[in-house]
C-alpha positions, 0 to 999 in steps of 0.5 A: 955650708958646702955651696957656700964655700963653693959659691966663695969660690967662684966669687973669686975667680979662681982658676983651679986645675983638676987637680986643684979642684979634687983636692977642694972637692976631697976637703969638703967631703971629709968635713962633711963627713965630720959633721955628719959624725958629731951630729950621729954622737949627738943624736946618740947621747940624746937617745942615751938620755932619753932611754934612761929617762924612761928607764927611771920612769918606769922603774918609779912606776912600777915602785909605786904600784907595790907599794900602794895595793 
């Protein structure tokens, strides 16, 4: 996605000033880090999932176990 939009740039021929540049340069690393965000908040409820999961699974186990002897 970052090269992308760095390759539209240059595409267009824009003649950026450093200052230009930085600021283009500080956007796409604050969108960076956004995505990177979401996607540790969705990795994070994925593993919340999946450690209930398990919780209930072996909490089904265990209920099995005692009452058959």
């Amino acid at each position: 996605m970052f090269r992308s939009a760095v390759r539209a740039l240059k595409m267009q021929h824009i003649a950026l000033d450093s200052q230009g540049g930085a600021r283009i340069c500080n956007g796409l690393g604050i969108m960076r880090a956004c995505l990177e965000t979401q996607k540790l908040e969705q990795l994070e409820a994925r593993m919340d999932k999946i450690a209930d999961r398990v919780a209930r699974d072996r909490t089904n186990v265990a209920r099995e176990r005692t009452s058959h002897p």
